[in-house]
MARZA-912137 format. One record per residue (C-alpha): x, y, z; residue number from 1. Coordinates in steps of 0.5 Angstrom, whole numbers. Each point is the difference from the previous one (the first is absolute). Example, Ala and Ser with C-alpha at 12.3 -4.5 7.8 and 13.67 -1.06 7.14 Angstrom:
% residues 2
VEXNU      px      py      pz   num
VEXNU      25      -9      16     1
VEXNU       2       7      -2     2
//
This chain:
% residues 548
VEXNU      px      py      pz   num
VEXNU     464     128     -14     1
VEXNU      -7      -5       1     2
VEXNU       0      -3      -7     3
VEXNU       5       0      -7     4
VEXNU      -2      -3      -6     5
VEXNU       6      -1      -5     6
VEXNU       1      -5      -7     7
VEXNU      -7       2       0     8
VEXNU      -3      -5      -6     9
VEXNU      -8       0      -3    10
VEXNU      -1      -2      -7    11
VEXNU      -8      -1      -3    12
VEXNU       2       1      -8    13
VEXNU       5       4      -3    14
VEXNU       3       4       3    15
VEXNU       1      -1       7    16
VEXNU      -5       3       5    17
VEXNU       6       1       6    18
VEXNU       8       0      -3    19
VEXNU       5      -1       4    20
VEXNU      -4       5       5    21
VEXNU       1       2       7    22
VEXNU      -3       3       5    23
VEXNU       1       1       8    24
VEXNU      -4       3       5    25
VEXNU       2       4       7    26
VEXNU      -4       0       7    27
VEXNU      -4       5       1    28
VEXNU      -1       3      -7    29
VEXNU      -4       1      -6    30
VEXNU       1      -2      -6    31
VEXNU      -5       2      -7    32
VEXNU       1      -5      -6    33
VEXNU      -1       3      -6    34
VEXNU      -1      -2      -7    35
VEXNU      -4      -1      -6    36
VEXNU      -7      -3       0    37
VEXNU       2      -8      -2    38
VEXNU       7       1       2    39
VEXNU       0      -5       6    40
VEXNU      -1       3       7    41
VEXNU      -5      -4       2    42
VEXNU       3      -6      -2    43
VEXNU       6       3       4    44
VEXNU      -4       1       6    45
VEXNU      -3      -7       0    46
VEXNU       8      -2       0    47
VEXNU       2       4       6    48
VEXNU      -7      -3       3    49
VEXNU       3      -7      -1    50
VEXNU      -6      -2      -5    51
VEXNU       3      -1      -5    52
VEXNU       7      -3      -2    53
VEXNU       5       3      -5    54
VEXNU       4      -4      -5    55
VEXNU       6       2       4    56
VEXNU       2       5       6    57
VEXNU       4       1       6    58
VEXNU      -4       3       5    59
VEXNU       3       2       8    60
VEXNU      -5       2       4    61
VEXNU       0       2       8    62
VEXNU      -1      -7       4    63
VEXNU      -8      -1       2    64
VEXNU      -2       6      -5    65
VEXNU      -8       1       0    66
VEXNU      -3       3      -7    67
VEXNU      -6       1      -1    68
VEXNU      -4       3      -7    69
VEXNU      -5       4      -3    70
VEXNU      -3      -3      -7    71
VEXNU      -2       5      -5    72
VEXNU      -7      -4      -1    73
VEXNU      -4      -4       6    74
VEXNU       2      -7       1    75
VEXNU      -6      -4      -4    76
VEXNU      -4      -3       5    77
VEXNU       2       4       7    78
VEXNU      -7       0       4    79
VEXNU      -2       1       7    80
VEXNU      -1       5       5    81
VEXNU       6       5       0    82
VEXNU       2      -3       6    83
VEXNU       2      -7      -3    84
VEXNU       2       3      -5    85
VEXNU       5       4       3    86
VEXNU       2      -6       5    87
VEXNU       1      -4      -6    88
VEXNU       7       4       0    89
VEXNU       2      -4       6    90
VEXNU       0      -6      -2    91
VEXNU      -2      -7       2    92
VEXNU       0       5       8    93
VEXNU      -5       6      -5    94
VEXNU      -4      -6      -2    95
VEXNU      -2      -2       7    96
VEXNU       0       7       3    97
VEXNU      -6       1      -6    98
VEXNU      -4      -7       2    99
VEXNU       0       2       7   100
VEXNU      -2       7      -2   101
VEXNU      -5      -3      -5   102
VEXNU      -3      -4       6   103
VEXNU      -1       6       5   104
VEXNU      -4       4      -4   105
VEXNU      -5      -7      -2   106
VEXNU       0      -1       7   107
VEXNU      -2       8       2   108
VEXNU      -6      -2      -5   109
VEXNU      -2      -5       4   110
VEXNU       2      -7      -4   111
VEXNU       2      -6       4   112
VEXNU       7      -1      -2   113
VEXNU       3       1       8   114
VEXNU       4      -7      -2   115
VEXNU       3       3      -7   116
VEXNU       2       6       4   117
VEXNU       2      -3       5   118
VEXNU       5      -5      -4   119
VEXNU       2       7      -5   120
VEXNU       2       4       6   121
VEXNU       4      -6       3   122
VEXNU       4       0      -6   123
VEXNU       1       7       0   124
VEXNU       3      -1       7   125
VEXNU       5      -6      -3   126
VEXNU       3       4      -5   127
VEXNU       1       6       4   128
VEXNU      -4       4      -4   129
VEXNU      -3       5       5   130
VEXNU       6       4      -1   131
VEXNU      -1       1      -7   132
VEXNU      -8       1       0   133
VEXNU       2       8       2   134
VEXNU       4       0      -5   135
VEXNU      -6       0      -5   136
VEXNU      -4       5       5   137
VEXNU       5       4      -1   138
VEXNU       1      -1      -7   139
VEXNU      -8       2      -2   140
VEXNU       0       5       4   141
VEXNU       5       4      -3   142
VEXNU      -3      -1      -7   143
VEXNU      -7       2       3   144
VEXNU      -2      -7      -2   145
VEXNU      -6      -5       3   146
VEXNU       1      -6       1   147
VEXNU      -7      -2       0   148
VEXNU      -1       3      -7   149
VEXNU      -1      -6      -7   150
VEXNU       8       0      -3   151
VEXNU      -5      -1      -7   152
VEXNU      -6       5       1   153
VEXNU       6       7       1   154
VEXNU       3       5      -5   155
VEXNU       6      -2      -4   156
VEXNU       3       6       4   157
VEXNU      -2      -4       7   158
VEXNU       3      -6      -3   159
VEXNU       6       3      -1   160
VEXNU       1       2       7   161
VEXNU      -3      -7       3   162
VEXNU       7      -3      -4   163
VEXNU       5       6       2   164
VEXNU      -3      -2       7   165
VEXNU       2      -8      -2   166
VEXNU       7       3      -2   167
VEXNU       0       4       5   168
VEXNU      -2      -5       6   169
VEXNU       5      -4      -1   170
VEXNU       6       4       2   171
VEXNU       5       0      -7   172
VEXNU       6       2       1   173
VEXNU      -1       1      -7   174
VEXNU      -7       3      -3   175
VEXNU      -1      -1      -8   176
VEXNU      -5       5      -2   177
VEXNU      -3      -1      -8   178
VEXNU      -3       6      -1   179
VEXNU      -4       1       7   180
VEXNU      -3       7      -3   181
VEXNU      -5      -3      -5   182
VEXNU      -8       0       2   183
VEXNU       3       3       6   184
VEXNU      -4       8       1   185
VEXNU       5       6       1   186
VEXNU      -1       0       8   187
VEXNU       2      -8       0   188
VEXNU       6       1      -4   189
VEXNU       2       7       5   190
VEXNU      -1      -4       6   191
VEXNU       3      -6      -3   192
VEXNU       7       4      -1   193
VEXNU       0       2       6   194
VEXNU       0      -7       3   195
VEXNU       5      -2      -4   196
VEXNU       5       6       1   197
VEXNU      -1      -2       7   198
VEXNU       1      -8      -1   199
VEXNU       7      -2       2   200
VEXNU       1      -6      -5   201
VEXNU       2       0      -6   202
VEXNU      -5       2      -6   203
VEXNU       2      -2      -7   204
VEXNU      -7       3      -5   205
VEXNU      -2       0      -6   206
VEXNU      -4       6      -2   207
VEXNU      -3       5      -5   208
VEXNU      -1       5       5   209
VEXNU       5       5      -2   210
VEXNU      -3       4       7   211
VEXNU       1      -6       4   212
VEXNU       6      -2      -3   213
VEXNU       3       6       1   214
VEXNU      -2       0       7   215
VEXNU       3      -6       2   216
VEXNU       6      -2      -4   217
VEXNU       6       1       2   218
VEXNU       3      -5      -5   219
VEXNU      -3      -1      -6   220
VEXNU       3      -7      -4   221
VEXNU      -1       0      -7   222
VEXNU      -2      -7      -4   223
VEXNU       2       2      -8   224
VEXNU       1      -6      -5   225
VEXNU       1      -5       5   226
VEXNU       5       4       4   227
VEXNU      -2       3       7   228
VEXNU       5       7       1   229
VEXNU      -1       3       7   230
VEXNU      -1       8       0   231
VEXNU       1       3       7   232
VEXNU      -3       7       3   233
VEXNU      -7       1      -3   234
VEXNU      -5       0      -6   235
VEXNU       3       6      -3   236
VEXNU       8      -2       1   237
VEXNU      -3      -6      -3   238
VEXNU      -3       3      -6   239
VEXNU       6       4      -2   240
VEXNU       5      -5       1   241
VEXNU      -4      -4      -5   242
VEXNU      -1       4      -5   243
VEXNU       8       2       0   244
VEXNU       1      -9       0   245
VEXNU      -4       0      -6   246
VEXNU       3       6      -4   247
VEXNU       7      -4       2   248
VEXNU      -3      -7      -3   249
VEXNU      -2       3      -5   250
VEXNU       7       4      -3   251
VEXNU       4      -7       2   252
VEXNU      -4      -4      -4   253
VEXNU       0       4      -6   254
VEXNU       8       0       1   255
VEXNU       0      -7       1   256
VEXNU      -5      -1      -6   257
VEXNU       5       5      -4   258
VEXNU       6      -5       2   259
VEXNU      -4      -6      -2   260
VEXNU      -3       3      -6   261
VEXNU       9       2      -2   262
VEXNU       2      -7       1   263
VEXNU      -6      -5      -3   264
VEXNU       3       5      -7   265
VEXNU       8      -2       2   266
VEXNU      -2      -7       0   267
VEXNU      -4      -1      -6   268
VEXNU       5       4      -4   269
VEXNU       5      -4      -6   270
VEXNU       5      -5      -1   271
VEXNU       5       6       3   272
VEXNU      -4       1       6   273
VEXNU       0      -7       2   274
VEXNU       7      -1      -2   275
VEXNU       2       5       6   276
VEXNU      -6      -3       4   277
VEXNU       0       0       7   278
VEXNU      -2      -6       4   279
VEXNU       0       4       7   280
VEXNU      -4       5      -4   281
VEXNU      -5      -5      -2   282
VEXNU      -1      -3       6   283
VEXNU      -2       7       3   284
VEXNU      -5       2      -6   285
VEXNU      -3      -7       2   286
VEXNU      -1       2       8   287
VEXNU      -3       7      -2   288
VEXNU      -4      -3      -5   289
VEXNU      -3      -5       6   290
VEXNU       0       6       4   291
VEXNU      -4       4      -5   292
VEXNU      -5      -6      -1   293
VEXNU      -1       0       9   294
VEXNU      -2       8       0   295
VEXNU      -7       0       2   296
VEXNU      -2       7      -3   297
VEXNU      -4       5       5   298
VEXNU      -8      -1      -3   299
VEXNU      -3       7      -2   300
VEXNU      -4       4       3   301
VEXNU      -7       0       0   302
VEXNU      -4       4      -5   303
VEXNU      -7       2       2   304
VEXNU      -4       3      -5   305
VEXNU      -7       3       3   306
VEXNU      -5       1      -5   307
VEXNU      -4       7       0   308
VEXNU      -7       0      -3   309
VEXNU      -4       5      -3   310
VEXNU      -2       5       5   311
VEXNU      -5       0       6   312
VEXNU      -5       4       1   313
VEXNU       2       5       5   314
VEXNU      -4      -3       5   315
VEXNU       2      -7       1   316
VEXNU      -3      -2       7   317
VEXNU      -5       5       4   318
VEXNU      -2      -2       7   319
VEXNU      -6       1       3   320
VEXNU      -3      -1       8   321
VEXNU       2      -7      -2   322
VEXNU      -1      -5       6   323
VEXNU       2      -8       0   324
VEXNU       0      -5       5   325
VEXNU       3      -6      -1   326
VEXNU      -4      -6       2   327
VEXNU       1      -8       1   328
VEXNU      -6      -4       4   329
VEXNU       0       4       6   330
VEXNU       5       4       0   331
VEXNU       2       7      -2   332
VEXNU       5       6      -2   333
VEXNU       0       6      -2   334
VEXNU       4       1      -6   335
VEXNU      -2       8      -1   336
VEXNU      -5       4       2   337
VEXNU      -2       7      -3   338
VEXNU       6       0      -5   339
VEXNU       0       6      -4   340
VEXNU       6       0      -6   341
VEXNU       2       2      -7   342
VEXNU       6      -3      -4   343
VEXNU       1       4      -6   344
VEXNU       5      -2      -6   345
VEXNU       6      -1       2   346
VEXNU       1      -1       8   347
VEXNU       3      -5       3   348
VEXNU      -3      -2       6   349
VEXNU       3      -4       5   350
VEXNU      -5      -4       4   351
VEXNU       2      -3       7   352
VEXNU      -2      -3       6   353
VEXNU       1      -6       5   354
VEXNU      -1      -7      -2   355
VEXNU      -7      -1       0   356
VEXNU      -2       7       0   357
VEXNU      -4      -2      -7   358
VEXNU       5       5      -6   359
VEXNU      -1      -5      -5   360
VEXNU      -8       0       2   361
VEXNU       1       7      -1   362
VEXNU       3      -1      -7   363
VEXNU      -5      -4      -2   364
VEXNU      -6       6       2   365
VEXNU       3       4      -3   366
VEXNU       0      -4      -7   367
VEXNU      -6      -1       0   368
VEXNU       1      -7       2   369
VEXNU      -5       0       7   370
VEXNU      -6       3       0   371
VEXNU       0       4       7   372
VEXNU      -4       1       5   373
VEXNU      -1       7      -1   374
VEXNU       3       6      -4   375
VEXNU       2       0      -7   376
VEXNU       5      -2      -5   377
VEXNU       2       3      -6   378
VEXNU       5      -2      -5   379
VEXNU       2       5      -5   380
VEXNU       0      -1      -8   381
VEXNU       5      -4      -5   382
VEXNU       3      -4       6   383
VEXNU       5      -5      -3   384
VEXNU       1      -4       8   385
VEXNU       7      -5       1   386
VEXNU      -1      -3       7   387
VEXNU       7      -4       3   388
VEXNU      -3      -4       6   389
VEXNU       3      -2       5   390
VEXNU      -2      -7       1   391
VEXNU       2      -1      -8   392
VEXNU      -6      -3      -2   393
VEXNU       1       2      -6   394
VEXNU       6      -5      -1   395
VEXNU      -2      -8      -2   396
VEXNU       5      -4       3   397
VEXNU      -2      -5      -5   398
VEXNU       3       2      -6   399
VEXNU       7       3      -1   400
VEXNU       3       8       0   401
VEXNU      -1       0      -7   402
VEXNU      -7      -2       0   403
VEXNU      -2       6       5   404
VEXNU       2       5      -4   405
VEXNU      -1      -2      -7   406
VEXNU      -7      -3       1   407
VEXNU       1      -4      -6   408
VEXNU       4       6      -5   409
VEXNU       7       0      -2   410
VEXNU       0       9       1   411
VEXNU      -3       4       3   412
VEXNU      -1       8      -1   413
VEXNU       5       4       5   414
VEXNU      -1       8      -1   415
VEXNU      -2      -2      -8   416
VEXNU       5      -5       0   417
VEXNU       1      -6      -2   418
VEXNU       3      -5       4   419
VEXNU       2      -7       2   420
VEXNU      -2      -3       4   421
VEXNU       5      -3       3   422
VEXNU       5       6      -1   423
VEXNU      -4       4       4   424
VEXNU      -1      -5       6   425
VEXNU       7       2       0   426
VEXNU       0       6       2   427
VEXNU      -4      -3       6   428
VEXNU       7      -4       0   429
VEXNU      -3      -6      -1   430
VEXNU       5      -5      -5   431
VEXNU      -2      -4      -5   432
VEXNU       0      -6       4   433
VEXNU      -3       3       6   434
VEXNU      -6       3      -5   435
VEXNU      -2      -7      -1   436
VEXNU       0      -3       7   437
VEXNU      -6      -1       3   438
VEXNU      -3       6       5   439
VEXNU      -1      -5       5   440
VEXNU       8       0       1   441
VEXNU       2       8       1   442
VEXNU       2       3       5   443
VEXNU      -4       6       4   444
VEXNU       4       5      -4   445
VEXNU       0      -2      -6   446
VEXNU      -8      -2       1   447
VEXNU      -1       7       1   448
VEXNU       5       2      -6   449
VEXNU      -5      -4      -4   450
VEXNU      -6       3       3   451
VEXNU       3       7      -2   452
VEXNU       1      -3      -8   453
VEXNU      -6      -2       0   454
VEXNU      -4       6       3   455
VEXNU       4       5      -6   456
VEXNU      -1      -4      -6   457
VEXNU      -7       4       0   458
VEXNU      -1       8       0   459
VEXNU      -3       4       6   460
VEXNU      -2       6       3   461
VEXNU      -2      -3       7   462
VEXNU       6      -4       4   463
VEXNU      -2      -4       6   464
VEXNU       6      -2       3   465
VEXNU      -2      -4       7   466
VEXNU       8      -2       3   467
VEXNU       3      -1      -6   468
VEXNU       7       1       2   469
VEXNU      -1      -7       5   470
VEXNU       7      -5      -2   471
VEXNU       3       5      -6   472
VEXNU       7       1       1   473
VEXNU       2       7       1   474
VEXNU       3       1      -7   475
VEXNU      -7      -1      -3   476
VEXNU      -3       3       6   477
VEXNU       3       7      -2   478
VEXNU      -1       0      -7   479
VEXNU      -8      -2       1   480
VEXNU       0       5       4   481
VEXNU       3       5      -5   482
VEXNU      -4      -2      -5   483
VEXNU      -6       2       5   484
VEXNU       3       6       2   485
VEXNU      -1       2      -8   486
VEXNU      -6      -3      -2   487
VEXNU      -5       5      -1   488
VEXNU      -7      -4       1   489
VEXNU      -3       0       7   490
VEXNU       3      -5       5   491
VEXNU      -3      -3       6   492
VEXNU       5      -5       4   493
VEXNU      -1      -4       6   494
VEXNU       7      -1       3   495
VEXNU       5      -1       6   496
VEXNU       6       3      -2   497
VEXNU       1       6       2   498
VEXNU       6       2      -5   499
VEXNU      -5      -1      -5   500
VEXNU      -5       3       2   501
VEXNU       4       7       2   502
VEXNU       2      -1      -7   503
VEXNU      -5      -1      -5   504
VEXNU      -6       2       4   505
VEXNU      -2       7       1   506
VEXNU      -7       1       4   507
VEXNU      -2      -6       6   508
VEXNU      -7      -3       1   509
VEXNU       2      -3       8   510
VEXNU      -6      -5       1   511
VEXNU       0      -2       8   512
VEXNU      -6      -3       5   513
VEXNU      -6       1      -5   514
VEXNU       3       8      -1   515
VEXNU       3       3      -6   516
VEXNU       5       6       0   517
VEXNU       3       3      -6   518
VEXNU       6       4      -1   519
VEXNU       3       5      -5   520
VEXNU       6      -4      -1   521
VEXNU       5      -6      -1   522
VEXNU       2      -4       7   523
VEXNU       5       4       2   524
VEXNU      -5       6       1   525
VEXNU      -5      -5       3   526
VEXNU       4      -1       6   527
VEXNU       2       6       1   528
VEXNU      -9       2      -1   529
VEXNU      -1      -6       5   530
VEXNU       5       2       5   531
VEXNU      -3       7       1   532
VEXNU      -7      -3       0   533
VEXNU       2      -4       6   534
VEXNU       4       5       4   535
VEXNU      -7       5      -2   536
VEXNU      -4      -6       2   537
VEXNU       4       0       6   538
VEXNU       1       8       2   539
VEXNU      -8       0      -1   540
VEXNU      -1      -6       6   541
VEXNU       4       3       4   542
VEXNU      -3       7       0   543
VEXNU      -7      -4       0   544
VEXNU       3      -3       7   545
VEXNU       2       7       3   546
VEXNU      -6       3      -1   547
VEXNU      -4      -6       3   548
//
């Protein structure tokens, strides 16, 4: 054991956050936490970093433990060229090792700085630093990172890795993921697991991706009502143990509340009850009222409604010879370039393509939204259109929950239904209460959650979904995914997560280096096509090689 948490104490409201929790990590292995959105396991991982103290905790660690985090969001204000960035990891040693970096480069460009330098490189000597600078080499080599490039100017998927390098340089005995997959492309989070099962620290990871997750864990801890239970085995062991704990909470509690209910009728019998009373019997009643009063019920399920529209023409998006280049002052990208394509009523497409490689771009053509270099776009008749947007530009983080979605109404029509408000956020499992917080204040999870809400207030025909299942608890990633299994609108989705797509999806638009290649199936097939591509790629290059 590296690490152990016990008496684990954290409360913000009314019902604590961490009861009476525990947990403890062994060397080498890698632990998954999961728990609904809101439930607290970035808090907890703030805790285990040491970043923030809980009201009470008895805490045993190895002597000298180094641990090192992965935010879920980029730290406000982290700048500077990617090596900086990374050396920051190291300290008050990074800080020097990132001036004497950022001095080198300024003299190679012909500045006069030769005594700064030469101060920098002196205190680098001081504290031994030299033996540390390979550490960040390395490092940056491993995520295909270059040190010159602006930390500000790159991707969010770039960003991520810069900080997984931070983490990574520093050596951690215990590395503390918060869903490191998200704005990564499905290449990254492949070369990610690798690295991961080859590390030999311990991991503790919060995550969304089932596939990630199930590649991974080879414990999993669940944190449920402020207790943390621990599963051993992987995902699957999980889920069935879960399930079986929940069906044996539920029997027991309906047998406690069938106890409860025969003795609260036994106390308020008559003056023949009360002469017979038993004083023992009463002090029990009192206990199991206070245990009744400290029960925190399982919150519900999310209830996700998608709305059909009346029906599209058959014809919803036609393609022709259409070319794009992407253009800001002197520089440029191919987007596409002679796509062809039809999507008819009722397909759904799964758009995927490294970071950058322009598939929200590609979207936005094919809505008609950018008008392209060349070719033509043709939208079909009685178009009802519901765009999820990544960056959830649709949120104002001004005003509360409630406000997003009821835009000044107190219901709103659900499938010719009249709802509340109130009462339907919480089928996205927001509480009263939580309905009236300001959005500024949600988590990642629940930000999406409310996205989502917002998003099926309104009929559609079109679903655009770009990353829709960034920061969604597994529960509710599930049952999205079974309501998009089952709509029968046409459905365009960007994402990562392999899981997803393999379900929901069921034709691949793959979008890599300006080309775009199309197949006849969901994610599964699509590999399976684009290995055989790349072995008749490969066949035909040798064959070229022999006959020359």
């Amino acid at each position: 054991m590296i690490l152990q948490l016990r008496n684990l104490r954290l409360a913000y409201g009314t019902h604590p956050l961490l009861d009476d929790a525990e947990i403890s990590i062994d060397r080498g292995e890698r632990v998954a936490l999961v728990g609904r959105n809101g439930t607290g396991k970035s808090t907890l991982m703030r805790i285990v970093s040491r970043e923030i103290e809980p009201d009470e905790v008895t805490r045993e660690q190895k002597p000298d433990l180094r641990i090192a985090r992965l935010e879920q969001e980029v730290p406000a204000g982290t700048s500077g060229a990617v090596f900086d960035v990374v050396a920051g990891g190291l300290g008050d040693v990074g800080a020097a090792l990132a001036r004497f970096h950022d001095l080198t480069a300024r003299l190679s460009a012909g500045e006069d700085v030769m005594d700064a330098f030469s101060k920098a490189q002196a205190r680098v000597e001081a504290m031994d630093g030299w033996t540390l600078a390979p550490q960040v080499e390395s490092t940056l080599s491993r995520l295909n990172l270059d040190a010159d490039w602006q930390f500000e100017a790159l991707s969010g998927g770039q960003k991520r890795r810069v900080l997984l390098a931070r983490a990574l340089v520093q050596e951690p005995d215990l590395l503390l993921l918060d869903e490191p997959t998200n704005h990564l492309d499905i290449a990254a989070i492949a070369q990610l697991e690798e690295m991961l099962l080859a590390w030999n620290g311990a991991l503790l990871f919060i995550t969304h991706d089932r596939a990630f997750l199930k590649n991974l864990a080879t414990r999993i801890i669940d944190l449920d009502r402020g207790k943390l239970t621990s599963w051993p085995g992987n995902y699957d062991k999980f889920l069935e143990g879960k399930e079986k704990m929940l069906a044996d909470e539920e029997k027991a509690n309906a047998l406690f509340d069938k106890r409860l209910a025969q003795e609260e009728v036994w106390i308020r019998q008559g003056i023949k009850a009360r002469r017979t009373r038993n004083e023992g019997r009463v002090r029990a009643l009192k206990a199991m009222r206070a245990e009744r009063a400290e029960r925190r019920e399982r919150g519900g399920n999310a209830n996700i409604i998608t709305q059909d529209a009346a029906r599209s023409g058959k014809h919803v998006i036609v393609a022709e010879n259409l070319a794009y280049t992407w253009r800001d002052g002197n520089n440029e990208k191919p987007i596409v370039n002679n796509l062809s394509t039809v999507i008819q009523r009722g397909d759904k497409v799964g758009i995927i393509g490294p970071n950058g490689c322009g598939k929200t771009t590609l979207i936005n053509l094919l809505l008609g939204r950018i008008e392209p270099d060349a070719g033509t776009i043709k939208l079909g008749t009685n178009l009802d259109i519901a765009h999820f947007d990544q960056h959830r530009a649709a949120l104002d983080d001004s005003i509360s929950v409630l406000d997003n979605v009821a835009q000044g109404r107190s219901s709103i029509t659900i499938n010719g239904q009249d709802r509340h408000v109130m009462s339907y956020l919480q089928d996205f499992l927001f509480s009263p209460k939580r309905a009236r917080s300001p959005t500024h204040v949600l988590s990642g999870g629940e930000r999406n959650r409310l996205l989502l809400a917002k998003l099926f207030t309104r009929p559609a025909n079109l679903l655009i979904m770009d990353e829709p299942t960034n920061d969604l608890d597994v529960e509710t990633l599930e049952l999205l995914e079974e309501r998009l299994m089952s709509y029968e609108g046409t459905l365009l989705l960007v994402s990562h997560d392999r899981a997803f797509l393999e379900s929901v999806t069921e034709r691949t638009i793959e979008l890599k280096m300006g080309t775009l290649n199309k197949y006849k199936g969901n994610y599964g097939f699509y590999l399976q096509e684009s290995a055989a591509r790349i072995e008749r790629q490969r066949k035909a290059y040798v064959n070229q090689k022999k006959e020359i």
